[in-house]
N, C-alpha and C positions, 0 to 999 in steps of 0.2 A: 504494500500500500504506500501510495506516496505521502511523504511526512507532511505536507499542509493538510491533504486530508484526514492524516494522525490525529497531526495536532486539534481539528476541528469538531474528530470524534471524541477525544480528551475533551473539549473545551466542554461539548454537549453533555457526556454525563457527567460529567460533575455537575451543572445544570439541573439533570436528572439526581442526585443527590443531594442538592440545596430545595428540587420541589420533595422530594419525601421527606425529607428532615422536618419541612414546612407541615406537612399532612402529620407527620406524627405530632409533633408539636400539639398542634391544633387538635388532633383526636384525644389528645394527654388532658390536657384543660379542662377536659367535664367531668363533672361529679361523679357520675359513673360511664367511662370513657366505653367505646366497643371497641371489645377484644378483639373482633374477628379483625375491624379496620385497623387495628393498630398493628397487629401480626400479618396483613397483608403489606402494609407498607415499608414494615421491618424486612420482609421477603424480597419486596421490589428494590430496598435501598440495598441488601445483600447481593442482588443480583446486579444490580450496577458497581455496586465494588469489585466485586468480583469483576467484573469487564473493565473495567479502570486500571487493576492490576496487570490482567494481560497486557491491555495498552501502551502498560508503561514498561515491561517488558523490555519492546525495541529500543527503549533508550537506557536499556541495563537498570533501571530504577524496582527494587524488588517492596512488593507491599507486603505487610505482614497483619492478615486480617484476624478479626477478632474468633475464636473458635464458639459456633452457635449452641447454645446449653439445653 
């Protein structure tokens, strides 16, 4: 892949991890928050990390993600 389009799919999920962080956030907030939403978006932002990691891969940069409990 060519590295501006790298770089552009880097820029994107990260994007994609500032809007889940945003939806958890916002689902965390109520009194009694739903599980299911909040454990779907924990799901969605794991799977963007995970893709982020690969990503950065090509530029030798290793992530070291959190192991899921």
């Amino acid at each position: 892949m060519q590295k501006n389009k790298r770089l552009v799919e880097i820029v994107n999920t990260l994007q994609q991890i500032e809007k889940a962080n945003k939806m958890l956030a916002f689902h965390l907030r109520f009194e009694q928050p739903d599980r299911n939403a909040i454990e779907n978006f924990q799901r969605l932002k794991d799977s963007f990390l995970h893709q982020l990691a690969v990503l950065l891969e090509e530029y030798e940069v290793q992530v070291k993600l959190p192991v899921a409990a």
